[in-house]
N, CA, C and O atoms as a GROMACS GRO file, in nm:
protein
  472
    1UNK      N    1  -6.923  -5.520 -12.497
    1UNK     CA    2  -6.992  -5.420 -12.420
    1UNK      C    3  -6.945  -5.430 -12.276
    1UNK      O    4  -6.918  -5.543 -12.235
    2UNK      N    5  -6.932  -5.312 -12.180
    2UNK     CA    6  -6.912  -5.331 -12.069
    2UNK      C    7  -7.043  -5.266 -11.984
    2UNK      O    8  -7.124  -5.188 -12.036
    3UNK      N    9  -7.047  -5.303 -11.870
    3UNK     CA   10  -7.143  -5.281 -11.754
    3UNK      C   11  -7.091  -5.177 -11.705
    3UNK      O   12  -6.978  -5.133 -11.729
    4UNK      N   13  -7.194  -5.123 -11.613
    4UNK     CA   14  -7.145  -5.039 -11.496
    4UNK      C   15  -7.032  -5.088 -11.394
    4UNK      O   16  -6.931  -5.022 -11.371
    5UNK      N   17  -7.053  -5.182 -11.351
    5UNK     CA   18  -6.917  -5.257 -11.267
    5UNK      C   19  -6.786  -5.344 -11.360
    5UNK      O   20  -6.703  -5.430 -11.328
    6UNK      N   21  -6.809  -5.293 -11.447
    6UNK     CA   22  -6.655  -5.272 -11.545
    6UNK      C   23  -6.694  -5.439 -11.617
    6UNK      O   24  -6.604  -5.485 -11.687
    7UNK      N   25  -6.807  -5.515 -11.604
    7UNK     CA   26  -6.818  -5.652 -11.668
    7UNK      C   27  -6.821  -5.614 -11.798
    7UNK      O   28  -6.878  -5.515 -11.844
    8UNK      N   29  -6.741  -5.717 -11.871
    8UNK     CA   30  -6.751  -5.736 -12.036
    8UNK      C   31  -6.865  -5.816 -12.044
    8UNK      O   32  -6.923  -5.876 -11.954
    9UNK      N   33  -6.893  -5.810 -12.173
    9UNK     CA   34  -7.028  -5.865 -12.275
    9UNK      C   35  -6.949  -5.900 -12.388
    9UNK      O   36  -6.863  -5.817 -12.416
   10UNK      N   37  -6.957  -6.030 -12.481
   10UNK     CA   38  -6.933  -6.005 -12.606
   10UNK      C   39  -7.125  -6.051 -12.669
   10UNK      O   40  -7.213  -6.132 -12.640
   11UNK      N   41  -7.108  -5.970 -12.738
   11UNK     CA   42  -7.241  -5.978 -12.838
   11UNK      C   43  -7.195  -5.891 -12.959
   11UNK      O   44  -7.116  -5.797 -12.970
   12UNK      N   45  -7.296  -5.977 -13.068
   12UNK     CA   46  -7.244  -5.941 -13.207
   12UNK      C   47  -7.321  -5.800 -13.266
   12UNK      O   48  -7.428  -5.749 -13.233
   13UNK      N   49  -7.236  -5.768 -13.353
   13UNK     CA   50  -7.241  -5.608 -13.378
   13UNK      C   51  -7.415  -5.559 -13.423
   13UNK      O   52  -7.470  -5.451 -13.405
   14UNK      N   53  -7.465  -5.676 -13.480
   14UNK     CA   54  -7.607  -5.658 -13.514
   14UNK      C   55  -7.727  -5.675 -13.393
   14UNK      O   56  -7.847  -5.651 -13.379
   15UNK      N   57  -7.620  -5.728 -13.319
   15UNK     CA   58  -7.791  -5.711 -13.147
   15UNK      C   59  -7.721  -5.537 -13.105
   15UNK      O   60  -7.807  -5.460 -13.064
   16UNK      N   61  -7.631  -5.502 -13.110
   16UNK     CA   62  -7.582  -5.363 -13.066
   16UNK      C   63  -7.668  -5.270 -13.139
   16UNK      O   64  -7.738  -5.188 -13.080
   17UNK      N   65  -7.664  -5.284 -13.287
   17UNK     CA   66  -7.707  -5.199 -13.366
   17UNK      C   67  -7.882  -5.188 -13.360
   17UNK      O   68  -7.952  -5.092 -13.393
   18UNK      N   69  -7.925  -5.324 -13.306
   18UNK     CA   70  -8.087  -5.341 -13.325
   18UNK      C   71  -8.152  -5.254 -13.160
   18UNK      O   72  -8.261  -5.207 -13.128
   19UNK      N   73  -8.043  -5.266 -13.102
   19UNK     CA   74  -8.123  -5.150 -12.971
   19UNK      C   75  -8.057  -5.000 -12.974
   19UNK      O   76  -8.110  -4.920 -12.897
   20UNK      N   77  -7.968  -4.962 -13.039
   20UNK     CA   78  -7.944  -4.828 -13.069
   20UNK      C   79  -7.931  -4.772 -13.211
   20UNK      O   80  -7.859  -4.796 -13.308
   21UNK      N   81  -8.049  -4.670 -13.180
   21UNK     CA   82  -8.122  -4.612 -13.325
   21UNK      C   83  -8.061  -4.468 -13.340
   21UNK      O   84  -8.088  -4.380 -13.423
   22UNK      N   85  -7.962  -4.470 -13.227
   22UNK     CA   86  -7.888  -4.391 -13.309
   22UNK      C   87  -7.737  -4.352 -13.349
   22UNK      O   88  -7.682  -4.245 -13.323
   23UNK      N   89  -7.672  -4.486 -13.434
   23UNK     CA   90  -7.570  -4.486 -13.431
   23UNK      C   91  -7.512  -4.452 -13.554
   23UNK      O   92  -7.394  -4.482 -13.566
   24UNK      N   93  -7.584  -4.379 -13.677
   24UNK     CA   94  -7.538  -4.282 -13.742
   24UNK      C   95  -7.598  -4.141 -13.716
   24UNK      O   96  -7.589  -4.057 -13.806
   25UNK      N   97  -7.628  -4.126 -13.659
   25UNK     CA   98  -7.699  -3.963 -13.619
   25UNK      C   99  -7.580  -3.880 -13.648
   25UNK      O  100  -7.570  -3.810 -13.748
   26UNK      N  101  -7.475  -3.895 -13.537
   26UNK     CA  102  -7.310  -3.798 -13.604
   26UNK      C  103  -7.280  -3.748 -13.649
   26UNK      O  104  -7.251  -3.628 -13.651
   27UNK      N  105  -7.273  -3.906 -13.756
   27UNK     CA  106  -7.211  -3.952 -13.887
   27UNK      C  107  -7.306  -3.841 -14.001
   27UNK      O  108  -7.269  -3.756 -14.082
   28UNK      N  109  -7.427  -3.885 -13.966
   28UNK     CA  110  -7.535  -3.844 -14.048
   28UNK      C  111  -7.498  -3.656 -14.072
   28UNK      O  112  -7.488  -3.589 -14.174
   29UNK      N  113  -7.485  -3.620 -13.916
   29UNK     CA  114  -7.530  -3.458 -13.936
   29UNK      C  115  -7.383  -3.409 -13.942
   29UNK      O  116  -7.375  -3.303 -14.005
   30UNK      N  117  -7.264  -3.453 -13.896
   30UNK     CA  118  -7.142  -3.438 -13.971
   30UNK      C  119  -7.131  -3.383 -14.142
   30UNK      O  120  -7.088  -3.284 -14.200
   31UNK      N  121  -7.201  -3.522 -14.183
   31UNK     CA  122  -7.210  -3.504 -14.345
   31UNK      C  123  -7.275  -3.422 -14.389
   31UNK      O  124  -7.238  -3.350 -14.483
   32UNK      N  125  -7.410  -3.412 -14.318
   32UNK     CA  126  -7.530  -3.257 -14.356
   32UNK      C  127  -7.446  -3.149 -14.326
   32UNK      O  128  -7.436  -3.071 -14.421
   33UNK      N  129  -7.384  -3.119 -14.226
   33UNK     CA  130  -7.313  -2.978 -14.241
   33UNK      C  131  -7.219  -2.951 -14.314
   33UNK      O  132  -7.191  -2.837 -14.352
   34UNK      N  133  -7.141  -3.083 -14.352
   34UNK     CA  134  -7.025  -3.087 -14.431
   34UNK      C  135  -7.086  -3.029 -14.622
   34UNK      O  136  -7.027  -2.964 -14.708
   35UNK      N  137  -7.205  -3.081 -14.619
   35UNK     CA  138  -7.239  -3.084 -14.711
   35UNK      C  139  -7.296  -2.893 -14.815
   35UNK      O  140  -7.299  -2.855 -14.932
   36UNK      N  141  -7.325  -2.841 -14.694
   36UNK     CA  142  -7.383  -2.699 -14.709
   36UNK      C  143  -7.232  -2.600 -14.689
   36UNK      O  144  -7.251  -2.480 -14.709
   37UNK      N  145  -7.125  -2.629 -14.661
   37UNK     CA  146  -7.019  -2.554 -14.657
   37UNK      C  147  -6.980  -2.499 -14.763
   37UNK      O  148  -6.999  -2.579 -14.855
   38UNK      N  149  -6.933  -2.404 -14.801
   38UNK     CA  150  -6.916  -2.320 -14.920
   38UNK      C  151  -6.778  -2.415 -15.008
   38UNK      O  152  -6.776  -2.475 -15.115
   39UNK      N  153  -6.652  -2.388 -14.881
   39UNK     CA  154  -6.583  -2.487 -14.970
   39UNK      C  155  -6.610  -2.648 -15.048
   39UNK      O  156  -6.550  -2.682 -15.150
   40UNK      N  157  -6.700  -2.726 -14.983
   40UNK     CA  158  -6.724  -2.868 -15.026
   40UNK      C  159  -6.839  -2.812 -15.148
   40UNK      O  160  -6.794  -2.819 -15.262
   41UNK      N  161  -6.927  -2.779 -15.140
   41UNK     CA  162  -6.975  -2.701 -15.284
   41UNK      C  163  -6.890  -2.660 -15.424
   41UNK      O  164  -6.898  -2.701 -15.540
   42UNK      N  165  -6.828  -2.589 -15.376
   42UNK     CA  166  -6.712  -2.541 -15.455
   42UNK      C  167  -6.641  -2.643 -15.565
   42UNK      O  168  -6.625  -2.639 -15.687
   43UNK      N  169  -6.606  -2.738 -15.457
   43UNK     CA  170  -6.518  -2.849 -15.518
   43UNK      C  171  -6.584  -2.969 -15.578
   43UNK      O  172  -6.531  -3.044 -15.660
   44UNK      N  173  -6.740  -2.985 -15.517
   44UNK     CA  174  -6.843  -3.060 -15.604
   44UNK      C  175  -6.880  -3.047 -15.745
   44UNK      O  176  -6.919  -3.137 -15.820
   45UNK      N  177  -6.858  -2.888 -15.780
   45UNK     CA  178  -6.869  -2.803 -15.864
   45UNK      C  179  -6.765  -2.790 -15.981
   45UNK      O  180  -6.801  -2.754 -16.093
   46UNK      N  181  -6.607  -2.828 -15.944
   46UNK     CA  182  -6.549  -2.822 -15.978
   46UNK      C  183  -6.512  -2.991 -16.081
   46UNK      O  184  -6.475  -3.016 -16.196
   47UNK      N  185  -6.556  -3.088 -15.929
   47UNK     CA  186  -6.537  -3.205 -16.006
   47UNK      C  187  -6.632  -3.252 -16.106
   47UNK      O  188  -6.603  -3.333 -16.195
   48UNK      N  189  -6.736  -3.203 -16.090
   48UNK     CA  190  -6.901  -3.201 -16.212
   48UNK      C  191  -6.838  -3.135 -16.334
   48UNK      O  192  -6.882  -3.192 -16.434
   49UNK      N  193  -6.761  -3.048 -16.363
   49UNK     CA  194  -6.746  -2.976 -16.480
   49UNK      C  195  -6.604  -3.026 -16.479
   49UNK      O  196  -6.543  -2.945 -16.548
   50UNK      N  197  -6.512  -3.129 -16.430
   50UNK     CA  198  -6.452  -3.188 -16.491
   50UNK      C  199  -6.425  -3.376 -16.540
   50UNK      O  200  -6.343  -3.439 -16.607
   51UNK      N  201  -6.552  -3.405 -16.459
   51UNK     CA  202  -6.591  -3.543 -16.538
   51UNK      C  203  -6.715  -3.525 -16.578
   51UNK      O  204  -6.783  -3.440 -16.521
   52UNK      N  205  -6.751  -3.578 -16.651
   52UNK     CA  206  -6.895  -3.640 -16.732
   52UNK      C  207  -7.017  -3.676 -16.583
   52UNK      O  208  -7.100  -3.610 -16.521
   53UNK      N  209  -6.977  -3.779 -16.580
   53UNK     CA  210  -7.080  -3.874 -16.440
   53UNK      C  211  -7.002  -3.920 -16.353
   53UNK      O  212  -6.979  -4.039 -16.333
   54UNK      N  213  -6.944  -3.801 -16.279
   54UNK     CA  214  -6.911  -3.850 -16.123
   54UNK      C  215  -6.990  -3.917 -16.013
   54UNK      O  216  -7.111  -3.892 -16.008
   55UNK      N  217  -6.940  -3.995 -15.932
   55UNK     CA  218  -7.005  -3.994 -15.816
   55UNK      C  219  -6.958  -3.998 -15.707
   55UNK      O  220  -6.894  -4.086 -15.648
   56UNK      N  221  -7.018  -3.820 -15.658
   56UNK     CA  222  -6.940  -3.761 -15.556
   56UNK      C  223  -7.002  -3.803 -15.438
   56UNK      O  224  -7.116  -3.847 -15.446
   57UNK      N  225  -6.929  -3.795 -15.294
   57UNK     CA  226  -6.996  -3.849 -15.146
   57UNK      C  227  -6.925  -3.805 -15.084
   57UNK      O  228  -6.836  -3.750 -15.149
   58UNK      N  229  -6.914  -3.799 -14.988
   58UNK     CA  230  -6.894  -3.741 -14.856
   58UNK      C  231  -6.882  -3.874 -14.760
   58UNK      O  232  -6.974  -3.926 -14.699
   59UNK      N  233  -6.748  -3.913 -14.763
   59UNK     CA  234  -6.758  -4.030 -14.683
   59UNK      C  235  -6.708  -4.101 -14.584
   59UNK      O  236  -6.590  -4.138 -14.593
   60UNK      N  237  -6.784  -4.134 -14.475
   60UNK     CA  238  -6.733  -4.173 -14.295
   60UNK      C  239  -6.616  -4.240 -14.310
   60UNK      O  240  -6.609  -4.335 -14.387
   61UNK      N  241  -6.496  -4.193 -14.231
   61UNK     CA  242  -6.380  -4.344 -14.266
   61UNK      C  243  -6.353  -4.428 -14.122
   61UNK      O  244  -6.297  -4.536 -14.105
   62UNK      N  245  -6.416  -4.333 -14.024
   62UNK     CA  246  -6.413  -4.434 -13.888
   62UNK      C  247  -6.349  -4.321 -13.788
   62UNK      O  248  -6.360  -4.206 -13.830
   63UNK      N  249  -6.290  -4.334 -13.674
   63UNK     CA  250  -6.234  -4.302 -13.589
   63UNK      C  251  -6.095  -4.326 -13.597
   63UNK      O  252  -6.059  -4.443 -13.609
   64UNK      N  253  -5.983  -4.208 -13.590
   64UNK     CA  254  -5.827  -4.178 -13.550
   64UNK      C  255  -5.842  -4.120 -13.456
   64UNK      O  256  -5.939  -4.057 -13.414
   65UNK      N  257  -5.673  -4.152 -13.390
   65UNK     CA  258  -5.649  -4.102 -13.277
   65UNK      C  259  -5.534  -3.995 -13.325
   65UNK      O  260  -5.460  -4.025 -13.419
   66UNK      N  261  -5.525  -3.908 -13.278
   66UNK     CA  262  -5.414  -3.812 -13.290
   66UNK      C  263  -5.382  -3.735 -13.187
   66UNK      O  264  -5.458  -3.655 -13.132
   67UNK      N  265  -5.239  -3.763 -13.150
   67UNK     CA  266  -5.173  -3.703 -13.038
   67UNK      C  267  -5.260  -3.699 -12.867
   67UNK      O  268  -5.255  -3.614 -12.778
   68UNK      N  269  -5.366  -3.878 -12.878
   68UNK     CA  270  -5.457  -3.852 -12.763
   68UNK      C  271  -5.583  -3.817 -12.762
   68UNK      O  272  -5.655  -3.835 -12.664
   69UNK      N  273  -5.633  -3.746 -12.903
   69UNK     CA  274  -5.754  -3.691 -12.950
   69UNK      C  275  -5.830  -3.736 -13.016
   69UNK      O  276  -5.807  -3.723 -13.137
   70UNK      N  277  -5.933  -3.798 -12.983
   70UNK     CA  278  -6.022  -3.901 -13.073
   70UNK      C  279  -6.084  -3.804 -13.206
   70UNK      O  280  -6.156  -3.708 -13.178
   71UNK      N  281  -6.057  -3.833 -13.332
   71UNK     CA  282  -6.145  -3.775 -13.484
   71UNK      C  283  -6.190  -3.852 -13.521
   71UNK      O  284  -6.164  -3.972 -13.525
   72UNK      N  285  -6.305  -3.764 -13.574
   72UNK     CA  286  -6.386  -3.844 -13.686
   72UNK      C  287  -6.327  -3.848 -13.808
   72UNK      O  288  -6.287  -3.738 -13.844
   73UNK      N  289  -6.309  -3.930 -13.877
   73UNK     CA  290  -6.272  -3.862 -14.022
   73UNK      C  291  -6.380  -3.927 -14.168
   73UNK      O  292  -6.438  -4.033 -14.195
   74UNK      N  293  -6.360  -3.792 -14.231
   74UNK     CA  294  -6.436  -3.777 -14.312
   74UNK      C  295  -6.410  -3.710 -14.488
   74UNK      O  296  -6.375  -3.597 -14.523
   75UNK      N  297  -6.434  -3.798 -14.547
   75UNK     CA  298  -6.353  -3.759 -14.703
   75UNK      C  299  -6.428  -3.716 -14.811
   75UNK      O  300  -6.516  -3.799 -14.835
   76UNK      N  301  -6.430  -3.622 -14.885
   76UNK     CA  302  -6.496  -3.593 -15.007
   76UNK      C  303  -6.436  -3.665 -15.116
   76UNK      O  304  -6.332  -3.629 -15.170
   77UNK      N  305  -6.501  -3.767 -15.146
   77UNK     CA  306  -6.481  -3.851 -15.250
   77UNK      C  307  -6.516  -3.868 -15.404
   77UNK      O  308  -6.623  -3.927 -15.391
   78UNK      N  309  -6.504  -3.860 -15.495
   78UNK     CA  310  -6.540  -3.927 -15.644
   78UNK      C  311  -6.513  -4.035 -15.705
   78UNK      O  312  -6.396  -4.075 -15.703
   79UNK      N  313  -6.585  -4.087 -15.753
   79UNK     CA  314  -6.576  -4.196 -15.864
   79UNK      C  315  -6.591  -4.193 -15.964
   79UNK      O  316  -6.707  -4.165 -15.991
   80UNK      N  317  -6.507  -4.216 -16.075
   80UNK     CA  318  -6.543  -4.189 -16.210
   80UNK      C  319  -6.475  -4.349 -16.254
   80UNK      O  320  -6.399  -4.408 -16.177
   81UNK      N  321  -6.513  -4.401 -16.381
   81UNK     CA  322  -6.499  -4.548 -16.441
   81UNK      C  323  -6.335  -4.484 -16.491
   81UNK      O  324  -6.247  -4.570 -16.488
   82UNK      N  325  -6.292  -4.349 -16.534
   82UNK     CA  326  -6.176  -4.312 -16.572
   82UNK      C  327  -6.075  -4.291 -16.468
   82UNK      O  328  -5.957  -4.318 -16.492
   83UNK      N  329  -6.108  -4.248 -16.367
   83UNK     CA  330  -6.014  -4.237 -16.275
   83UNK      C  331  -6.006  -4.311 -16.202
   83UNK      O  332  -5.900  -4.374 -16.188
   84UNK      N  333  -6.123  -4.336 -16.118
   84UNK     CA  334  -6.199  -4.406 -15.999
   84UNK      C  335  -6.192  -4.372 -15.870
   84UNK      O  336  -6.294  -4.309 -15.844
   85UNK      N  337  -6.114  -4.383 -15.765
   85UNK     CA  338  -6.128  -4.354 -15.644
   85UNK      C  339  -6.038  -4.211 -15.629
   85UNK      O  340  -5.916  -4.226 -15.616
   86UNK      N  341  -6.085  -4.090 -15.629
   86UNK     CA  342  -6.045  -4.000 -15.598
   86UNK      C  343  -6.074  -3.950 -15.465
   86UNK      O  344  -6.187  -3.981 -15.429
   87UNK      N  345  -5.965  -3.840 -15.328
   87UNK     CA  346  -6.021  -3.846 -15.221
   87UNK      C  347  -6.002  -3.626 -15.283
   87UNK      O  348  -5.907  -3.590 -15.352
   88UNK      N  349  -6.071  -3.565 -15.253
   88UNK     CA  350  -6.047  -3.437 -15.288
   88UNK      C  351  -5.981  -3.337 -15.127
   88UNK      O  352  -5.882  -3.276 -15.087
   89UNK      N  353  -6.113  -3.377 -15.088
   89UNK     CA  354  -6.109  -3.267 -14.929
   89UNK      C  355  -6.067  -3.383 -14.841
   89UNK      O  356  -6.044  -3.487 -14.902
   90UNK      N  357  -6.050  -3.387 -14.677
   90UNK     CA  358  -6.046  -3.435 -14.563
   90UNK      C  359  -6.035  -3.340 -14.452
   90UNK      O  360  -5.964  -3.241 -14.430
   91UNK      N  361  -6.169  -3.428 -14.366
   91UNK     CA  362  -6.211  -3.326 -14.239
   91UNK      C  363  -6.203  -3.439 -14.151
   91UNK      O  364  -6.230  -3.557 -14.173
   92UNK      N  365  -6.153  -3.369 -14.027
   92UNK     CA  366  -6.200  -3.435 -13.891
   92UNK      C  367  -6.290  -3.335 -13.780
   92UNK      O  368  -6.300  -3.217 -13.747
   93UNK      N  369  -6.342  -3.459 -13.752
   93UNK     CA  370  -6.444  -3.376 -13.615
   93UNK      C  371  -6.448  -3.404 -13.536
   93UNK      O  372  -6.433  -3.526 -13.531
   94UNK      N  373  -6.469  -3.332 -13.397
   94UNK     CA  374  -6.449  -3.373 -13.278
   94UNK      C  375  -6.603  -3.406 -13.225
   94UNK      O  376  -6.694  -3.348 -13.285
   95UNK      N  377  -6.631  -3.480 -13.134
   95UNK     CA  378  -6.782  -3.442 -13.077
   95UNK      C  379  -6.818  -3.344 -12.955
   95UNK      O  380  -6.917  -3.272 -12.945
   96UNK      N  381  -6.689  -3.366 -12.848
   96UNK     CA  382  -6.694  -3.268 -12.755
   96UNK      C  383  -6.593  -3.240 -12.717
   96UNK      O  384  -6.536  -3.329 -12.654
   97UNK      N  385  -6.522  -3.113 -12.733
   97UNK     CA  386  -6.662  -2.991 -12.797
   97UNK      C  387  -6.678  -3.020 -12.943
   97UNK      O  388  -6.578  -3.067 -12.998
   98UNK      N  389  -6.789  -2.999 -13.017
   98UNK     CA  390  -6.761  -3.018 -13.094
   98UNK      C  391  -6.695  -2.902 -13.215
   98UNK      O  392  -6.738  -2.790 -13.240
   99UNK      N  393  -6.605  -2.959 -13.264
   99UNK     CA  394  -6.539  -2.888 -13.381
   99UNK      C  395  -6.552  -2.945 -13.497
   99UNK      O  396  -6.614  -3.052 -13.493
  100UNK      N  397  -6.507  -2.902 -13.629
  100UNK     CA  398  -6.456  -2.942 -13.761
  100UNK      C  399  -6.348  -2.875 -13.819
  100UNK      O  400  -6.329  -2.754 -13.833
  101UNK      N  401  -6.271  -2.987 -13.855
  101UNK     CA  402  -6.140  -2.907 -13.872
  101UNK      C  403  -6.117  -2.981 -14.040
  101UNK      O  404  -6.140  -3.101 -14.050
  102UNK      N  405  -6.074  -2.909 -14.155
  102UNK     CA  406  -5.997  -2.946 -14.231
  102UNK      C  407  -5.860  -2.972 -14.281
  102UNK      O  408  -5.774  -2.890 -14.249
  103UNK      N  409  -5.833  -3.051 -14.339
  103UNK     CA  410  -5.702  -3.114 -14.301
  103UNK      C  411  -5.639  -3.107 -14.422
  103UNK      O  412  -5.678  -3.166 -14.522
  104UNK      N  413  -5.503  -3.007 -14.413
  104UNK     CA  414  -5.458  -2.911 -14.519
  104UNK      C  415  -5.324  -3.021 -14.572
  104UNK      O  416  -5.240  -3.048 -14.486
  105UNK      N  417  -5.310  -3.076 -14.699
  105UNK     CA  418  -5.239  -3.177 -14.665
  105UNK      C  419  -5.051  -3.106 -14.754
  105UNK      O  420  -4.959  -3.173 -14.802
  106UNK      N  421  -5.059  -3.027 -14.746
  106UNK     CA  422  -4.946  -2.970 -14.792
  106UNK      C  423  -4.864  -2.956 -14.687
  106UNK      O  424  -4.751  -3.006 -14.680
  107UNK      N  425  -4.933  -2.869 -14.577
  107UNK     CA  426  -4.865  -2.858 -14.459
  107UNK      C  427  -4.884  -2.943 -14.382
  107UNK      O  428  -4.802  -2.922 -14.294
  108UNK      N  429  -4.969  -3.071 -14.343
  108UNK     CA  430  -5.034  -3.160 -14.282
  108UNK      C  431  -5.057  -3.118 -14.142
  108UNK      O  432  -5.027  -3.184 -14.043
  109UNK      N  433  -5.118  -2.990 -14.146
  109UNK     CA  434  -5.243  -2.891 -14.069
  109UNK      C  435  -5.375  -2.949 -14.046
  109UNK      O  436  -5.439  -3.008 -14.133
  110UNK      N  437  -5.413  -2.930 -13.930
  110UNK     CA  438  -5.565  -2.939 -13.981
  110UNK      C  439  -5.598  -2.782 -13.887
  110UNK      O  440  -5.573  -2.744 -13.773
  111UNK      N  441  -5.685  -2.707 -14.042
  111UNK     CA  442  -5.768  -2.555 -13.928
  111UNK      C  443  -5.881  -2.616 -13.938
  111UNK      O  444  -5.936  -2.693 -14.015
  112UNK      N  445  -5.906  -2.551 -13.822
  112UNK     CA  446  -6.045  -2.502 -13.759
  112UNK      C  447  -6.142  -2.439 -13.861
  112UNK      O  448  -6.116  -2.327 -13.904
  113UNK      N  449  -6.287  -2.524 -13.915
  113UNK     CA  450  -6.337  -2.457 -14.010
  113UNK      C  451  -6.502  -2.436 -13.930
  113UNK      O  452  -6.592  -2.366 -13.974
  114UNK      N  453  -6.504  -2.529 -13.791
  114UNK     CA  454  -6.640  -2.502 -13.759
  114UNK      C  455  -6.635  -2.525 -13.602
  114UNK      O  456  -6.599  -2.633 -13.554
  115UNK      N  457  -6.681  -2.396 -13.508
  115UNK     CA  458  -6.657  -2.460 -13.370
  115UNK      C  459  -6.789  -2.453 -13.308
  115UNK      O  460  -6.871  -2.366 -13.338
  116UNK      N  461  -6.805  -2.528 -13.239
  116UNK     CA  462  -7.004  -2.486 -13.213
  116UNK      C  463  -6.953  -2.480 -13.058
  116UNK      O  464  -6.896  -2.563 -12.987
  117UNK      N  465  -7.005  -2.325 -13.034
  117UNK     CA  466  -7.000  -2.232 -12.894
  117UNK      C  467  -7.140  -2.273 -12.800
  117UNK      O  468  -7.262  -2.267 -12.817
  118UNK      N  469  -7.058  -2.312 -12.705
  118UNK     CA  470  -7.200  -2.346 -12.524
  118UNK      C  471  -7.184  -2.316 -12.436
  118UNK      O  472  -7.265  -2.339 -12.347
   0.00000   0.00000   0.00000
């Protein structure tokens, strides 16, 4: 941790986490919006009617940097005992401003699928 006058702190990740309550909030409403999007539906839909008992998620992978630009990234995932780790979709998000962008991996694009206007 650093101070206002640029001093370091080392303290361990669990006294950080026990005074800030909100360090999946983001993460959290990232995934809630991710979750109501027509395309990630779609493909939930798609992987249900082609395994038995998936288990699908939506899941945080941490922070990339790209070209200077801090993302979130974020993966639509399945698990099945037959396949197992499948990744389907990938989104990154920005926080400010915030955007969501999906990340087209043919062309290794990412568009613009959500921009929130202020």
């Amino acid at each position: 941790m650093r101070d206002f006058n640029s001093n370091f702190y080392c303290t361990s990740i669990d006294d950080i986490n026990e005074f800030n309550n909100n360090e999946f909030s983001y993460q959290d409403g990232v995934e809630a919006i991710l979750d109501t999007m027509h395309m990630v539906r779609f493909e939930k839909e798609r992987i249900e009617s082609k395994y038995q008992e998936p288990y699908i998620d939506i899941v945080y992978n941490g922070i990339i940097v790209i070209e200077n630009k801090e993302f979130h990234e974020f993966n639509l995932t399945s698990y099945t005992t037959s396949a197992g780790l499948e990744v389907y979709l990938s989104f990154f998000a920005t926080k400010k401003p915030f955007d969501i962008f999906e990340h087209d991996p043919m062309t290794n694009r990412m568009n613009s699928i959500l921009k929130r206007v202020e």
